[in-house]
N, C-alpha and C positions, 0 to 999 in steps of 0.2 A: 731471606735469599741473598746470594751474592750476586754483586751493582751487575755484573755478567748476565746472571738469569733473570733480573730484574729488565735490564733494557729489552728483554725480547720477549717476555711473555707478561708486562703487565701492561691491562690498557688493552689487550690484544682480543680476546675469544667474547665478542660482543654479538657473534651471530647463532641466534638459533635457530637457524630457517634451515642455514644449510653448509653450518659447520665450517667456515670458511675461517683459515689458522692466518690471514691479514685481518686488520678492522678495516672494515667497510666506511664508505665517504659516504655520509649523510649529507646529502647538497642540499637538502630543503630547505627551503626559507623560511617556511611553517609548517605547523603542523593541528591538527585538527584534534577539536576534544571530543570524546564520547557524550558527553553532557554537561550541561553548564559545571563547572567546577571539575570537571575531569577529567584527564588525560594521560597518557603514557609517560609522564615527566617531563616534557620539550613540548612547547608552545612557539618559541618564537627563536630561530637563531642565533640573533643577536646575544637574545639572555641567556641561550643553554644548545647545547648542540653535541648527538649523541658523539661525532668522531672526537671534537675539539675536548669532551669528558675524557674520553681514553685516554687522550695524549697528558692530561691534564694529570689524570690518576698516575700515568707511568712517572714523569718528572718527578712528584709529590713523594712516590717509593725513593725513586734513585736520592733527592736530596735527601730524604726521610720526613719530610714535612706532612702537617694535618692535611695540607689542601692545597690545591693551587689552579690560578687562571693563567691562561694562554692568550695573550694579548697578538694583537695587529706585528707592532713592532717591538725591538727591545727597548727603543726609547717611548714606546706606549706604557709598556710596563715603568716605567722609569716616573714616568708623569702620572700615573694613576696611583704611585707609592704617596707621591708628595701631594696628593690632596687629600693622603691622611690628615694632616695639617692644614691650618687656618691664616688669615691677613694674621700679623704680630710673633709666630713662631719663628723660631733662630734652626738653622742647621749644623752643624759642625762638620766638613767634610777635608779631604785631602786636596793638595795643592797638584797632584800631578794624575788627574781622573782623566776619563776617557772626554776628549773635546768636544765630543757631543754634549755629554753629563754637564760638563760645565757652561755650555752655553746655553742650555736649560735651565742652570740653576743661576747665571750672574745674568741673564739679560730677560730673561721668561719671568719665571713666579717671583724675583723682587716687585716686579712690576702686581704682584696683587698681595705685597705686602708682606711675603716672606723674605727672611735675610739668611743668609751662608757667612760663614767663613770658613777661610782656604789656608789651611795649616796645613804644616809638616805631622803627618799623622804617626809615622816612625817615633814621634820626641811625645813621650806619653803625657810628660809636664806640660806641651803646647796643646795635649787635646783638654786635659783637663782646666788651664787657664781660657780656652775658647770658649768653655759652658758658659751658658751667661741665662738668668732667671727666668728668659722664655725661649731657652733651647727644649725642643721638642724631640728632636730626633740627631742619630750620628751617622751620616753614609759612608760606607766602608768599600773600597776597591784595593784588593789583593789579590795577586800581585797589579803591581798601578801599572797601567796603560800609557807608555809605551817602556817605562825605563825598570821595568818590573822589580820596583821596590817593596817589601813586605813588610805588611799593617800585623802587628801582635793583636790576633783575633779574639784571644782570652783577657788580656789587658785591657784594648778598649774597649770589650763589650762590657766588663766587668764595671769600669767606668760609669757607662750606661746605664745600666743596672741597678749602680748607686745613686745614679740621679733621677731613677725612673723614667729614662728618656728610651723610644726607641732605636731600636737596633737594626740596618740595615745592612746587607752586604752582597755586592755584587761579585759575583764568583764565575762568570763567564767565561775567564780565561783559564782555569784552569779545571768546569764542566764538574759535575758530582763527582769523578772520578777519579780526582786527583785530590779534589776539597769539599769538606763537608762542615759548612759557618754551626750548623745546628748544634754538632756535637762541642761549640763552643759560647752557644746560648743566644747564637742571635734569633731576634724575634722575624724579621724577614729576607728571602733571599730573590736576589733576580737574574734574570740570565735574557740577554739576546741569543735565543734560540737558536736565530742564522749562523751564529759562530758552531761551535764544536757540537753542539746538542744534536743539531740538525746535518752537518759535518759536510756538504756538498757543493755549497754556493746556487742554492738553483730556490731557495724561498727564503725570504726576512719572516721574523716571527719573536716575540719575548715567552716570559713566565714569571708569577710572581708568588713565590713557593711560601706560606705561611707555618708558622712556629705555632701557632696557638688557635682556635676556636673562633675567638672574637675577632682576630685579625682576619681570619677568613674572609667570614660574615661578611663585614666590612668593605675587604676589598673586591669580592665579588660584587658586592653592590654597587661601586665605584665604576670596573670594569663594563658593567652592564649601562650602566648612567650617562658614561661617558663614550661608548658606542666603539671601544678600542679591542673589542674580543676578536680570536682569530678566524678566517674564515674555514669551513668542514676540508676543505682540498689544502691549506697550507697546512693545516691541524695534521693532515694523515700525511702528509712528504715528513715534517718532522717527526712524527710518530714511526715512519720509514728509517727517516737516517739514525737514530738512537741506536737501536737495536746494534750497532756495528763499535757504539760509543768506547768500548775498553780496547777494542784492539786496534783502532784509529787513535786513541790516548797514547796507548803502547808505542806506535811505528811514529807520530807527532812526535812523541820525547826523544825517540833513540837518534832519531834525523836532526831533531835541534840540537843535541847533544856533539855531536861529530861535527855539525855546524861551526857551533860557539866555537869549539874547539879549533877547527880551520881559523878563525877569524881572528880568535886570540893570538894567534903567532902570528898572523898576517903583518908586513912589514906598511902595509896603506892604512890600516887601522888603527886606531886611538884606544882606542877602549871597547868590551863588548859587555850587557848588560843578560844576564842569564843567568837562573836558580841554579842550574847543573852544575854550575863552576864551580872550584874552589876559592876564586877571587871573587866570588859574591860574601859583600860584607857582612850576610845576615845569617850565615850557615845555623848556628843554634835552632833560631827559628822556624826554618823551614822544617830542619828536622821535627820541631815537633808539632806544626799544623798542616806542612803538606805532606801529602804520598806520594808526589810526583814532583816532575817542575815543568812541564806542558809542554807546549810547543812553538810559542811566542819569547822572540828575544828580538833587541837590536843592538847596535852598534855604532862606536862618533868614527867618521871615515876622513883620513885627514885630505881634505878637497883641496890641499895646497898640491899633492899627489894623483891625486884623482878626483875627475870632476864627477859629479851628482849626476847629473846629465848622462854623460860619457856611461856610468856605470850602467844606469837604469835599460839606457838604451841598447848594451851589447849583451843587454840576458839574456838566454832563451829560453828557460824554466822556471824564473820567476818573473811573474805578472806585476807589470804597474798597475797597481792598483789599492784603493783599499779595503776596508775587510777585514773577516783572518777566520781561519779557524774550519777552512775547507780542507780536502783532499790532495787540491795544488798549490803550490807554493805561492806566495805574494810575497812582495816589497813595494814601501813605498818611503816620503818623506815627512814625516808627521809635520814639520815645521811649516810644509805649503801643501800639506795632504786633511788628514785625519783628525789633527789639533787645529788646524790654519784659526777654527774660531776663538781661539782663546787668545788671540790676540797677541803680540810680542809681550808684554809685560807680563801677563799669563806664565807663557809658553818659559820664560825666561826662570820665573818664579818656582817653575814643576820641574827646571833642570836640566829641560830639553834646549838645544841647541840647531843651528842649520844645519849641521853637518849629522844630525842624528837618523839612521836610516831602522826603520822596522820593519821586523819578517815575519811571517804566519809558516812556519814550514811545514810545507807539505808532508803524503806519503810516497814519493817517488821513491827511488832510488839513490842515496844519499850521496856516494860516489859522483852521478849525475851532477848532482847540483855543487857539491864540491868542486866539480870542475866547471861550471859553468861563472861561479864566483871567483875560481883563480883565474877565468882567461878577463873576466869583467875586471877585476881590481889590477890588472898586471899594469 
C-alpha cells in the first residue's frame, strides 16, 4: 500500500465487538488468563498492550520494518538501542547529533564502559578510520540536527556491513515519508514519535523499528526489561496523529521552502541551512536518498544586526521553544536551547555557532509567517 493508506488504516480495525473504524485505548494494567498458561495474548502492560500493538504495527508498515516497539520517550528508545551493546564496545557516531543523543552517549553509558567517537560523518574516510576492533555498532542522524547536513546512507551503512557492525539511523527529521534507512540496509531505525510521527505537540513518545527477526526479539525484550514501553493513551494520540503524516509532510516542506528562501536574501542573515536550497552543498545526495527535504531548517543571523533576543521576542507565530515537528511553528537557539548539553567544545566541534537559530516550520499560512520574520529581523 502507499505510506498514504498505510498511515490510516494499518494498526486500526482491532474491534470486533462493535466495529469501531478508531483503535480503541486499552487502559488496563492487566489482564486476566483463562487458565494457568492462557490467555488472549496480553498479560501485563508493561510487556504487551493491545492499543500500544497497533500503533507499533502501523510505524513498522510505514518504515517497512519486521517489527517495532513504541517506547516512553524518543530518547527511551534511544537508550534501549544501546544496550544492545556491552562495558568494552566503541560507537562511531556523528559530531553534530541531536544534544540530547549526545549527552547520552558522552556523559551516560561511557560511564558503564561504552566509548563513541564523534566524527565528521559526511568524510566517509573518517568513518572508516573511527572503526576500531571493538566497534560494535554506527549511529546515523540525517539529516543532522540542527545544521541539517547529509550522512551517505548507502556508503556508511555499507561500511557497516563490511565490519559486521550494526547499523542504526535515526530518521525523525525527516518521518517514513520523506526517508526510508531500510531500503538502504540499515539494521535499525528510531524516531521520537513527538516530532512528525505524532505531528501535534500534545504527547512525547519514541519507536524502535527493526530490520530483522533477531533484532526484534531482542529489543523487545530490552523494552519490556527496562520498563520504557509506551503507555495505551499516548500509544493511541500517536496512533491518531499518523494518519494525517503525508499531508502534514507535504504543507511542513512547501512552508519551509518559501521560508529558506525568505531568509536567503534576507540582508540580517548569514547563511541559511536547508535541503530545498540550491546552495545546499550535498544536492547529488539528497537527490538520491531523500523524497523530500522536511520541514526543519536554520540559519546564522548576523546579531551584530540584530539581536537574538530582540528577534525571539517580537514573533508572534513562532514559539520559543523547543521541539519541532508539530503543526505550529517553533524557533529557538540551539547554542543555549536544544544543544546547550553539549557543551561549547561540542557545540563548536558540530559547527554550530551563537548566532545559529532553528525552526520547526509549521502548517500555517506561509505568507503569515513570512511576514512575521520580516517585521522580527527589520
Amino acid at each position: 500500500m502507499d505510506i498514504r493508506t498505510n498511515s490510516v488504516h494499518t494498526g486500526v480495525y482491532k474491534d470486533g465487538s462493535y466495529n469501531s473504524v478508531t483503535t480503541p485505548i486499552y487502559s488496563s494494567s492487566t489482564f486476566y488468563f483463562d487458565e494457568l498458561g492462557k490467555n488472549k495474548g496480553y498479560d501485563y502492560t508493561r510487556s504487551g498492550n493491545p492499543t500500544r500493538a497497533a500503533l507499533e504495527e502501523n510505524i513498522a508498515a510505514l518504515e517497512g520494518g519486521m517489527g517495532c516497539s513504541a517506547t516512553a520517550t524518543g530518547m527511551a528508545a534511544i537508550t534501549a538501542v544501546l544496550f544492545f551493546l556491552k562495558a568494552g564496545d566503541h560507537v562511531v557516531t556523528g559530531d553534530d547529533i541531536y544534544g540530547g543523543t549526545y549527552r547520552l552517549f558522552n556523559r551516560v553509558f561511557p560511564e558503564m564502559g561504552i566509548t563513541f567517537s564523534f566524527i565528521n560523518m559526511r568524510d566517509i574516510k573518517a568513518v572508516k578510520a573511527a572503526i576500531k576492533p571493538k566497534t560494535k555498532m554506527i549511529w546515523i542522524e540525517t539529516p543532522s540536527n540542527p545544521l541539517l547536513n547529509i550522512i551517505d546512507l548507502d556508503a556508511v551503512i555499507k561500511v557497516g556491513k563490511e565490519k559486521k557492525l550494526l547499523t542504526v539511523v535515526d530518521n525523525t527529521f525527516l518521518s517514513p515519508y520523506f526517508q526510508k534507512p531500510f531500503e538502504f540496509g540499515a539494521d535499525i531505525v528510531v524516531h521520537s514519535t513527538t516530532k512528525y510521527i505524532n505531528g501535534h505537540s500534545d504527547v512525547v513518545g519514541g519507536a524502535i523499528v527493526y530490520g530483522r527477526k533477531d533484532l526484534e526479539e531482542r529489543g523487545k525484550f530490552l523494552v519490556n526489561a527496562l520498563g520504557i514501553s509506551e503507555s495505551p493513551f499516548d500509544a493511541w494520540l500517536v496512533l491518531r496523529g499518523v494518519k494525517t503524516l503525508a499531508y502534514r509532510m507535504e504543507a511542513h516542506q512547501a512552508n519551509a521552502l518559501k521560508i529558506a528562501q525568505f531568509l536567503e536574501k534576507h540582508k540580517n542573515v548569514k547563511k541559511v541551512y536547508y535541503p530545498g536550497l540550491a546552495s545546499h552543498p550535498q544536492q547529488a545526495l539528497i537527490k538520491k536518498q531523500m523524497k523530500g527535504f522536511g520541514g526543519m531548517l536554520a540559519f546564522e543571523l548576523d546579531t551584530k544586526k540584530v539581536d537574538l533576543k530582540t528577534l525571539f521576542k517580537k514573533l508572534k507565530f513562532f514559539s520559543l521553544a523547543e521541539s519541532l515537528g508539530g503543526v505550529e511553528s517553533l524557533i529557538e537557539s540551539p547554542w543555549l536551547m536544544s544543544h546547550a548539553s553539549m557543551g561549547e567544545k561540542g557545540l563548536k566541534a558540530s559547527g554550530m555557532t551563537p548566532e545559529t537559530v532553528r525552526v520547526s516550520v509549521g502548517i500555517e499560512d506561509p505568507q503569515d509567517l513570512i511576514d512575521d520574520l520580516k517585521a522580527a529581523l527589520a
